[in-house]
PALUM-19896 format. One line per field, with one value per residue: residue in three letters; x, y, z of N, C-alpha, C, O in turn; residue number from 1. Coordinates in Angstrom, 3 decimals, always signed. Layout:
REM PALUM-19896
type = ALA	...
n.X = X	...
n.Y = Y	...
n.Z = Z	...
ca.X = X	...
ca.Y = Y	...
ca.Z = Z	...
c.X = X	...
c.Y = Y	...
c.Z = Z	...
o.X = X	...
o.Y = Y	...
o.Z = Z	...
seq = NUM	...
***
This chain:
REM PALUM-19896
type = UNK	UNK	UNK	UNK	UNK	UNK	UNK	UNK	UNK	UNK	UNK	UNK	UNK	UNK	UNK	UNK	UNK	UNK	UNK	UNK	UNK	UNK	UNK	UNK	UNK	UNK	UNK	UNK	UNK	UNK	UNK	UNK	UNK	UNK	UNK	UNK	UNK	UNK	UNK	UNK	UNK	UNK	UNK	UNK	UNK	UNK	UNK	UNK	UNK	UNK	UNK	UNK	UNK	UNK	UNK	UNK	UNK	UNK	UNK	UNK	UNK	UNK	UNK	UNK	UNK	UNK	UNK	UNK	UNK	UNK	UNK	UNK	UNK	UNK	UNK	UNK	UNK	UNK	UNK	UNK	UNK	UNK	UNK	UNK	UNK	UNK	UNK	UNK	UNK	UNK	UNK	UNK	UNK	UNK	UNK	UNK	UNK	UNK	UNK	UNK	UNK	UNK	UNK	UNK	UNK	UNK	UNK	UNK	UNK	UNK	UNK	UNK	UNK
n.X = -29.120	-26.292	-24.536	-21.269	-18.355	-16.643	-17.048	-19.519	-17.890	-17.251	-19.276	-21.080	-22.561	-25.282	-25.501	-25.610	-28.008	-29.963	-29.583	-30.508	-33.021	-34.686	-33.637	-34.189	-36.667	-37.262	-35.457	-35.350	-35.222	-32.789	-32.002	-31.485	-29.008	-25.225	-22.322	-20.892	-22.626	-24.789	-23.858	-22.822	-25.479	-26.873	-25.306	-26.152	-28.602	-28.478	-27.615	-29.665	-31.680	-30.876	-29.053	-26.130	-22.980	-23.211	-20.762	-17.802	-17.855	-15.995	-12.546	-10.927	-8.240	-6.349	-9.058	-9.144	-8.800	-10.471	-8.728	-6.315	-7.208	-7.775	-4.852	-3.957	-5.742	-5.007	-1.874	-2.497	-2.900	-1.011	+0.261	-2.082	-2.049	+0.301	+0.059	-1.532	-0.602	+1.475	-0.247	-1.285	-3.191	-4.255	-2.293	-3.585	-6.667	-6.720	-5.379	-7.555	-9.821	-8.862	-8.818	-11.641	-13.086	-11.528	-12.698	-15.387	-15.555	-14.733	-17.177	-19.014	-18.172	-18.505	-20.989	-21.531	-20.380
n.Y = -4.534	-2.787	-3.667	-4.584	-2.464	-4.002	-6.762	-6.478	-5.205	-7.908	-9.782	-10.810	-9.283	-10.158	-11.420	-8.923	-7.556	-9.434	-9.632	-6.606	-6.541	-7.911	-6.547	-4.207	-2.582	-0.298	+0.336	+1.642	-0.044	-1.458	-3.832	-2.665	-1.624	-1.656	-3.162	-1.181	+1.045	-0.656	-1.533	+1.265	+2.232	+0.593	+0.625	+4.143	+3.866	+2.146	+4.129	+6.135	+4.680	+4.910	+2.890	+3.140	+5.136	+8.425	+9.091	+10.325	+9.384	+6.450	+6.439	+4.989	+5.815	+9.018	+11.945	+12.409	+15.363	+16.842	+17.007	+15.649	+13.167	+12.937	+12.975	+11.099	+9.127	+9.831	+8.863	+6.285	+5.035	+4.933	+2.579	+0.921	+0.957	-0.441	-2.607	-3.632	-4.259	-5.756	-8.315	-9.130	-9.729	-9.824	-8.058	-5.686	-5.937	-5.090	-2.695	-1.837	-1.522	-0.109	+2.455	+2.990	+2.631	+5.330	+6.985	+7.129	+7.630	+10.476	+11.207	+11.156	+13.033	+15.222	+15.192	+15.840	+18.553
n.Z = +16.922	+15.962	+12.865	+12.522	+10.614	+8.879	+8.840	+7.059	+4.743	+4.408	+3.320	+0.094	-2.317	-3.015	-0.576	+1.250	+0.386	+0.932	+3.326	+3.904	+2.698	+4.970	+7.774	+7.351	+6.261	+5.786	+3.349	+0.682	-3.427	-3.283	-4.508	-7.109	-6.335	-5.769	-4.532	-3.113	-2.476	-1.164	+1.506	+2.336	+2.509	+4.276	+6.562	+6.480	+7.458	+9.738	+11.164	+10.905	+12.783	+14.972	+15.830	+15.673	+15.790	+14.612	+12.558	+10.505	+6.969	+5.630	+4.376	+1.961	+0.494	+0.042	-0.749	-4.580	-6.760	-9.756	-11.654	-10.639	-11.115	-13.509	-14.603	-13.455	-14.716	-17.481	-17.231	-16.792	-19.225	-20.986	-20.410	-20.571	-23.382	-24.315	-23.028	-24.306	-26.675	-26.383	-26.011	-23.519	-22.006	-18.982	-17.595	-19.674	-18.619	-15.882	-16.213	-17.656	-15.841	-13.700	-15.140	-15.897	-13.331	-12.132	-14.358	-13.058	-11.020	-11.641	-12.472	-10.531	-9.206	-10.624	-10.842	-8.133	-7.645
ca.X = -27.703	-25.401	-23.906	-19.092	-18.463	-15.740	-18.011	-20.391	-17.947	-16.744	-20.350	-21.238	-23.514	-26.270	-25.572	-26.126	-29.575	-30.661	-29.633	-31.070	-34.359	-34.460	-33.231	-34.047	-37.453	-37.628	-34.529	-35.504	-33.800	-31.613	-32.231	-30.611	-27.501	-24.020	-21.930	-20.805	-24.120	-25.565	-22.977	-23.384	-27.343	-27.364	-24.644	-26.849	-30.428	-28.589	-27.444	-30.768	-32.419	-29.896	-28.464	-24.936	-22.864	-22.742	-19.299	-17.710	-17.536	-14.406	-11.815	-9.326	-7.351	-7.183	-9.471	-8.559	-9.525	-10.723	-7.418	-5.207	-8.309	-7.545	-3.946	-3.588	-5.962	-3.445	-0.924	-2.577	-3.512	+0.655	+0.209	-2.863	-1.766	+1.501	-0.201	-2.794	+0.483	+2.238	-1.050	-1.079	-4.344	-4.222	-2.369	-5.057	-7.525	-6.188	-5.829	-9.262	-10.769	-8.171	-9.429	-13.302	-13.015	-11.380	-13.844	-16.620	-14.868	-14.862	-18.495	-19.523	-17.464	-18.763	-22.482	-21.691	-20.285
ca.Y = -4.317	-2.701	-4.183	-4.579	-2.568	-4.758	-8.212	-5.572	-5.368	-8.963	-10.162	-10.504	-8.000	-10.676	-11.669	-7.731	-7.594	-10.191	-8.621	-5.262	-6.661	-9.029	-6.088	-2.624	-3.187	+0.686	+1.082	+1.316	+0.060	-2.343	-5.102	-1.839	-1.348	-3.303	-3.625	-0.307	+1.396	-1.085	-1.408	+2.905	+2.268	-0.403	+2.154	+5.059	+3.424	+1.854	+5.420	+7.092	+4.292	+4.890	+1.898	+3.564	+6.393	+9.253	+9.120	+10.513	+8.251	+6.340	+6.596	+4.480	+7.402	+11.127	+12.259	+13.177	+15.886	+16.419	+17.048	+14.686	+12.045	+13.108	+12.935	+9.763	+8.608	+9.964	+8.247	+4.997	+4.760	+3.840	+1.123	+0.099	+0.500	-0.893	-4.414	-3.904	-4.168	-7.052	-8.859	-8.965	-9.830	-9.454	-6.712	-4.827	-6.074	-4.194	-1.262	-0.925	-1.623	+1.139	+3.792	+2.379	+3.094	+6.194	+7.313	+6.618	+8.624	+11.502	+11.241	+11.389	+14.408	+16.231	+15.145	+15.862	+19.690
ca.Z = +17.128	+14.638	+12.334	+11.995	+8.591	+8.393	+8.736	+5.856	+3.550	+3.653	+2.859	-1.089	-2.536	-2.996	+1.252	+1.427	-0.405	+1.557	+4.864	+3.869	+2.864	+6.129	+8.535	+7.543	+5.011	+4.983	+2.656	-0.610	-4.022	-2.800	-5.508	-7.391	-5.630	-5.991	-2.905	-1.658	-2.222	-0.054	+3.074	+2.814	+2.740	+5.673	+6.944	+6.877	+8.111	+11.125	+11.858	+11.506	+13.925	+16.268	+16.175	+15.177	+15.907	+13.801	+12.056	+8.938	+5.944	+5.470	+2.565	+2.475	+0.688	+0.138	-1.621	-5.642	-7.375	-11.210	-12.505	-10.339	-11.482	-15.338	-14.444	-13.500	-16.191	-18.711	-17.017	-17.343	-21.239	-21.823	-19.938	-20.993	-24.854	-24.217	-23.046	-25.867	-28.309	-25.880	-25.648	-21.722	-20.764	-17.493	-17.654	-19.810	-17.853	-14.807	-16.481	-18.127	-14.739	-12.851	-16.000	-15.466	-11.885	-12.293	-14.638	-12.511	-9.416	-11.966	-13.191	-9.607	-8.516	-11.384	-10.677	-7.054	-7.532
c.X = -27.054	-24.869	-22.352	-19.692	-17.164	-16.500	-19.168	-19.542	-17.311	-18.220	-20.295	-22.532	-25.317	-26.731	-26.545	-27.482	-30.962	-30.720	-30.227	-33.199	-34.942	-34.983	-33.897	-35.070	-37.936	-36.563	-35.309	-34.647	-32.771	-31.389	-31.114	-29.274	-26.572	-23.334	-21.416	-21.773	-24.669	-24.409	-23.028	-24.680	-27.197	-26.848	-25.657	-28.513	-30.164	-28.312	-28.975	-31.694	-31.805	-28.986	-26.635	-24.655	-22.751	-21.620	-19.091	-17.143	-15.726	-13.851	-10.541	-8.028	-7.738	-8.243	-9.004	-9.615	-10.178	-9.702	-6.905	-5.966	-7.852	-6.377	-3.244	-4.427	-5.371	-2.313	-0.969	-2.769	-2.380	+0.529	-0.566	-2.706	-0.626	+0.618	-1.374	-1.519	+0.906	+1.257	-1.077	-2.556	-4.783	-3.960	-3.323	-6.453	-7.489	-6.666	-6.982	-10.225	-9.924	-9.237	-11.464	-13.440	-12.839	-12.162	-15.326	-16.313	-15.292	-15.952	-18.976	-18.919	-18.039	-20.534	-22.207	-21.350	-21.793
c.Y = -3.956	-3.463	-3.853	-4.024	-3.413	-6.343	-7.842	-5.997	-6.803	-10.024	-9.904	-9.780	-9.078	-10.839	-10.462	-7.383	-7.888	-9.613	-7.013	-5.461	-6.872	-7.688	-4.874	-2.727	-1.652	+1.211	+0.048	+1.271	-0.734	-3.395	-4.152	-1.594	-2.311	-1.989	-2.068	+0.571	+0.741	-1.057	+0.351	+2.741	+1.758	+0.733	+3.264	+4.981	+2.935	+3.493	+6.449	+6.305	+4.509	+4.065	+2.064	+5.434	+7.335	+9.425	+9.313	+9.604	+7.822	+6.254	+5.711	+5.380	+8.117	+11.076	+13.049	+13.950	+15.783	+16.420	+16.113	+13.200	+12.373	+12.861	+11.396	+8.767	+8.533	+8.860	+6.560	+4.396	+4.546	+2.995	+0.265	-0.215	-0.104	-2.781	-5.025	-4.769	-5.739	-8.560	-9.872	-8.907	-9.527	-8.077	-5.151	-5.042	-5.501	-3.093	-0.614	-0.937	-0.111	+2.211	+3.928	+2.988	+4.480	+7.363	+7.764	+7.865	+10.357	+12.324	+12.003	+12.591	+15.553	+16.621	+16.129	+17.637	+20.178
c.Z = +15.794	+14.176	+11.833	+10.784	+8.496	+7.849	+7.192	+4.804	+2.838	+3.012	+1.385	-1.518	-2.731	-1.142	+1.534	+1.388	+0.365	+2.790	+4.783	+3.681	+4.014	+7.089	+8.726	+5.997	+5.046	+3.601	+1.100	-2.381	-3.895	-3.741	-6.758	-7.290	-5.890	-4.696	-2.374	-1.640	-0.812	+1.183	+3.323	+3.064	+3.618	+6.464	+8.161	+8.012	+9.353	+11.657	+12.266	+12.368	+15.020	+16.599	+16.350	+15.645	+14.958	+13.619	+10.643	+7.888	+5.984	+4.189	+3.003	+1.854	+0.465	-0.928	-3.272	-6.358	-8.894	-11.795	-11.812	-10.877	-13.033	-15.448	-14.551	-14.157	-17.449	-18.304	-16.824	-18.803	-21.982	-21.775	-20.480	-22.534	-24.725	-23.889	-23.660	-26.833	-27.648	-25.878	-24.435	-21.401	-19.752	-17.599	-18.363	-19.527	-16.695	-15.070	-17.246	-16.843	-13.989	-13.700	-15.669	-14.085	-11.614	-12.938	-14.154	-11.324	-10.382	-12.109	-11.937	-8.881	-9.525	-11.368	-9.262	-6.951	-8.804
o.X = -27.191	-24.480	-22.144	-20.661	-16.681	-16.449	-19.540	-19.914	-16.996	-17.980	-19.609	-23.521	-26.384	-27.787	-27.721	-28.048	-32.072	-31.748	-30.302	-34.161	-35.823	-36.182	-34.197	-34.563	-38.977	-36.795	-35.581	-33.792	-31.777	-30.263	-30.140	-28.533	-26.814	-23.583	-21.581	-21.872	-24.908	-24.456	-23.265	-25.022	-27.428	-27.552	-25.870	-29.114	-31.040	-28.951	-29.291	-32.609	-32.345	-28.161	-25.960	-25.394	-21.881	-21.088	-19.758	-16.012	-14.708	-14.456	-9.666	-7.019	-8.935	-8.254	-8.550	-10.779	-10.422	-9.708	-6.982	-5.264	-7.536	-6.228	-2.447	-4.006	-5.239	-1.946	-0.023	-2.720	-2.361	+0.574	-0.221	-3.071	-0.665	+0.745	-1.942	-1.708	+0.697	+1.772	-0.922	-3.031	-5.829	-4.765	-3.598	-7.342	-8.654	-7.672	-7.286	-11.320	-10.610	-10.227	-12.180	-14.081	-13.719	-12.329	-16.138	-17.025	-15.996	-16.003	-19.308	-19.459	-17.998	-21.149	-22.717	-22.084	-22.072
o.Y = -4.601	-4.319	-3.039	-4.381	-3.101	-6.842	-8.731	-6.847	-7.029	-10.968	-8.934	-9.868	-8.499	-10.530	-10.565	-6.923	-7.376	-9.149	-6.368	-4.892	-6.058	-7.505	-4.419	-2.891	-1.463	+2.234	-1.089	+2.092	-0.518	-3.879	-4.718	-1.373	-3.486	-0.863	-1.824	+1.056	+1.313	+0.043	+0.740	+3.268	+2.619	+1.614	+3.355	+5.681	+3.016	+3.900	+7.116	+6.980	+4.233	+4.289	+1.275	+6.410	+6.953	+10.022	+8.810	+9.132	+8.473	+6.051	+5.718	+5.624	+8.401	+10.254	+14.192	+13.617	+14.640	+15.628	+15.158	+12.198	+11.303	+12.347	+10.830	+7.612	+7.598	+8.042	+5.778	+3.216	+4.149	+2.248	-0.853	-1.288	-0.636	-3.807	-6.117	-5.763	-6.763	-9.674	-11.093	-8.098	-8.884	-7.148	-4.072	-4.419	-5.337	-2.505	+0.565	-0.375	+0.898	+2.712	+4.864	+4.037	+5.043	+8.449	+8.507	+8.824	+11.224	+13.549	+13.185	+12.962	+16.732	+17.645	+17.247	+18.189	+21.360
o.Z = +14.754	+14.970	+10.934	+10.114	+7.407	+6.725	+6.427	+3.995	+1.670	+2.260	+1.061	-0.792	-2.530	-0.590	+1.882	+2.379	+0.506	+3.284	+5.828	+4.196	+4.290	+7.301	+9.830	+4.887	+4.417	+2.956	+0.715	-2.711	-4.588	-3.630	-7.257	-8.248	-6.168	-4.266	-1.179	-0.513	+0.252	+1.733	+4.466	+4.123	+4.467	+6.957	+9.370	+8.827	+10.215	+12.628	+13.251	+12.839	+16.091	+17.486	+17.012	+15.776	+14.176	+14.556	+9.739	+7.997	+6.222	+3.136	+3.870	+2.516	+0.455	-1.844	-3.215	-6.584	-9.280	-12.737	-12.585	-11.016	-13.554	-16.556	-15.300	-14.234	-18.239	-19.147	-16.736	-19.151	-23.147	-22.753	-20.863	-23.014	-25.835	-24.557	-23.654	-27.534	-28.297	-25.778	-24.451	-20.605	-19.664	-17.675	-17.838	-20.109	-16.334	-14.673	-17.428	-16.886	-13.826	-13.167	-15.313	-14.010	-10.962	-12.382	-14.707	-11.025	-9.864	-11.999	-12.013	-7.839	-9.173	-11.665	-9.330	-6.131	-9.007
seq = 1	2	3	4	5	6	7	8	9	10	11	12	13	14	15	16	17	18	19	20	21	22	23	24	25	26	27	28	29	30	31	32	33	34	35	36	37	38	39	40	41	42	43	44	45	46	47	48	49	50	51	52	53	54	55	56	57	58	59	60	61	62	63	64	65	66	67	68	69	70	71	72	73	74	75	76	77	78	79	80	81	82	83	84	85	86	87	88	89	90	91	92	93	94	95	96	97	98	99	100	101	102	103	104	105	106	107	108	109	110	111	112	113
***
């Protein structure tokens, strides 16, 4: 039986691991993966047993491009020097994870074209 992606992604990426080894012992790599790797891998392997319908990935928003992704990287690096200067913890802890993230989105759009 398929597996909720909602019940997926409230599991922790170790839960995951475990349920991928357990479940589906052709997916390989998984000891590899952190958490939305694996809920796309379980994902994909229930789809090609059948277990699942074929459906297109979800986003929770639009998709951004390379510039609106560089864009709003610029437009975080005030912020983040601004609570460098205030010494805001938190707050530059936020924003090196937003830029990190962002980063990462870019890497993979640039691998991906």
């Amino acid at each position: 039986m398929a597996t909720d992606h909602a019940e997926l992604e409230k599991l922790t990426a170790p839960k995951l691991r475990e349920l991928a080894l357990e479940k589906y012992p052709g997916l390989t790599g998984v000891s590899g993966m952190n958490k939305e790797e694996l809920v796309e891998a379980i994902l994909a392997e229930e789809v090609r047993l059948g277990l699942r319908p074929k459906e297109a990935p979800r986003q929770a928003t639009a998709p951004m491009g390379v510039s609106q992704l560089k864009a709003a990287i610029r437009r975080l690096k005030p912020t983040r020097d601004s609570a460098l200067g205030a010494k805001d913890r938190a707050g530059l802890a936020a924003a090196r994870v937003q830029i990190k993230r962002m980063k990462r989105r870019l890497r993979k759009l640039r691998e991906a074209s």
